[in-house]
N, C-alpha and C positions, 0 to 999 in steps of 0.2 A: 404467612408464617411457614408454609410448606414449601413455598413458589409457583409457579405457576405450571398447568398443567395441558399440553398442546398436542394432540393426538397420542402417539404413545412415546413422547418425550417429557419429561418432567426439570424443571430449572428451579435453582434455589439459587441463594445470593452467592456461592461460591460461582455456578452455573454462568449468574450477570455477572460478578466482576470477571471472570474469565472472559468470556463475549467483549468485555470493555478491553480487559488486555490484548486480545487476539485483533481490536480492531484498531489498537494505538501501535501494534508491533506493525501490522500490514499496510497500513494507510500512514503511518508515520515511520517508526524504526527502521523499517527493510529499506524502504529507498538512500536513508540517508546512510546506512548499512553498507547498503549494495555500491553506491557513490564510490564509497569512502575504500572499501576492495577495490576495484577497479582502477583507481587512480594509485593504491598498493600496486596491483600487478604492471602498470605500467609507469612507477618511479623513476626504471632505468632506461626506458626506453624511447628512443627518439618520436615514435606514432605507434599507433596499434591500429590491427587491420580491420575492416570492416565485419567482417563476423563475427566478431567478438563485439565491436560498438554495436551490432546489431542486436544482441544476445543481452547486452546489458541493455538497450533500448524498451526489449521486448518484457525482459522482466523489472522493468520501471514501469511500466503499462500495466501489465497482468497481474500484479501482487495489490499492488493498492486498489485497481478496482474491482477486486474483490470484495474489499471493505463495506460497497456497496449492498454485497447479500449480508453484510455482518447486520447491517443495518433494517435491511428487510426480514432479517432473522429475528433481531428484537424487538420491533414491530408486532409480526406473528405470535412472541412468546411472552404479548402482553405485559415484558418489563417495564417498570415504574415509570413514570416521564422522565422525571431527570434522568435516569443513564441512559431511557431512550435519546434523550435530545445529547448527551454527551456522545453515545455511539455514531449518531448522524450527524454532528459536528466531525468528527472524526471522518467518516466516510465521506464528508460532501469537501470536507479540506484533500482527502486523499484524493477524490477525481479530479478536482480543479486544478493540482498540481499536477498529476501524473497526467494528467489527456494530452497528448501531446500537440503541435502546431508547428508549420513551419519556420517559425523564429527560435524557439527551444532547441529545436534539434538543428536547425545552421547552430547556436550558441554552444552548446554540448560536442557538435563537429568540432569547435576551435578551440574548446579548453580541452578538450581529449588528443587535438594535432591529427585527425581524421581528415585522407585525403580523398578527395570527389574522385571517382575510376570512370 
């Protein structure tokens, strides 16, 4: 009824459902977000350069696996199991998609018109 209480942090259910949105925006929203920019700034244009495909690579990687500590967060703060297990559904979809491999990123070179230098 109070929430839970985890050294000198304290969580109530506004605390979990926020932890749930912060880890559906990061492991979910941002990449399809970030995507969806990215193919905006380059509507007009013939290719875009590598540092820029790099820059969105990089924050396709580093936002979603964060979602990771969202999950080791609520863990820690002893929240209920179900949103436990909803926040690390959340987190374990965000790594498996964002980890990157070398087929995704050849895939991503060709729908972006990314030229090898």
């Amino acid at each position: 009824q109070y929430g839970t209480y985890l050294g000198f942090f304290h969580i109530n259910k506004i605390g979990r459902t926020a932890l749930i949105l912060f880890t559906a925006f990061t492991g979910i929203i941002f990449p399809i977000w970030n995507r969806l920019l990215l193919v905006k700034k380059m509507r007009d244009s013939k290719e875009i350069d590598n540092l820029r495909f790099f820059e969105f690579e990089q924050l396709q990687i580093i936002v979603p696996l964060t979602t990771l500590y969202f999950v080791l967060l609520g863990h820690f703060m002893q929240v209920p199991k179900v949103q436990e297990f909803v926040i690390a559904i959340f987190g374990f979809y965000a790594a498996y998609y964002s980890f990157p491999s070398e087929k995704k990123i050849t895939l991503d070179k060709k729908i972006f018109r990314i030229k090898d230098e």
